[in-house]
Structure formats: C-alpha cells, structure tokens
N, C-alpha and C positions, 0 to 999 in steps of 0.2 A: 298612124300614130301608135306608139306603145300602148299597154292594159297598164291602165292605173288605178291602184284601186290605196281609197284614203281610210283611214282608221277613225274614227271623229268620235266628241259627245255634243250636245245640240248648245252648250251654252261658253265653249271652248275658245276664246277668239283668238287662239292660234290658229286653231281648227278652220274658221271666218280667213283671216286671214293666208291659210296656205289656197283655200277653195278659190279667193280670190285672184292669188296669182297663177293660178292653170287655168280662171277661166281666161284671166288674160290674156296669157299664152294660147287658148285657145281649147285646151284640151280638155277632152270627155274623161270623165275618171266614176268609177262606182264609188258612193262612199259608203261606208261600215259602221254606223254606230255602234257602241259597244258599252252600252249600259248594260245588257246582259253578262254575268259575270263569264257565263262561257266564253262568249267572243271575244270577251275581252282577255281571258286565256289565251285563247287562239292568237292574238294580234301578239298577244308579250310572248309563247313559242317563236313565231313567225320572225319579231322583232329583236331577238336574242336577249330576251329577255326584260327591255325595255318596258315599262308601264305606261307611261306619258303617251296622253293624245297629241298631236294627229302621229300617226307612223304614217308612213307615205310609200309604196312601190311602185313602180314605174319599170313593168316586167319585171326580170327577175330579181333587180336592182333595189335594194333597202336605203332611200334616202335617206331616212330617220325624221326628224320632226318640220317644223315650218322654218328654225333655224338655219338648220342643216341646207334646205331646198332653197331658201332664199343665198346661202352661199354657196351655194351649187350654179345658180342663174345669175352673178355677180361675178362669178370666176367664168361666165361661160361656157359650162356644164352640160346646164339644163335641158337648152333646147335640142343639143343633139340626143339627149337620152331620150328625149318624149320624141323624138323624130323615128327609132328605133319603129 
C-alpha cells in the first residue's frame, strides 16, 4: 500500500470522516495534526496553499480534502492509488 499521510485537527469531522473511509478501505495512513501553527504551514506549502483540514497524500499524490477523496473513490480512483 501507498504512505499516506493525512493533515487533521481533533474536532474536524471531515477529518472523522475522510479517517473513516481509508479505514474502510483498509489503509494505514500517519495522521498530522496541525494545531501547531508551524505544521500547519507545512500542510498549506505542501498543499498549494490550501488551509482547510484534512489535506490528504497518498504518495506523491495531493488528493486535497475528504471531498475530493470521497470523489476519487466514487469515480473509481481511489483504490488504485492506495494500491500504489
């Protein structure tokens, strides 16, 4: 399986919601909180500048939020990227 690694804050339930559908799927993913304002830097470089929790990568790949991922896995997407 791909590195996944999610961007979160703890009361986020998009955040809830995207964790729930990779555990679904099955996948291990690191998550990132980013109540620190640094991290949270980091995520909006990394994310082109997006702010919004959850950002989501799955290797090199910038899904973007829980929108984004849940229409990723709707169109059929998804699973080959986390299979990567």
């Amino acid at each position: 399986m791909a590195n996944i690694e999610i961007y979160t804050t703890p009361t986020c339930p998009y955040c809830h919601a995207a964790k729930a559908l990779l555990n679904e799927k099955g996948a291990k993913y690191t998550e990132i909180t980013v109540l620190d304002p640094g991290l949270r830097e980091k995520m909006t470089q990394r994310a082109n500048g997006r702010r919004t929790v959850p950002q989501i990568f799955i290797g090199e790949t910038h899904v973007g939020g829980y929108d984004d991922m849940a229409a990723l896995d709707r169109a059929g997407g998804l699973d080959p990227l986390l299979a990567q």
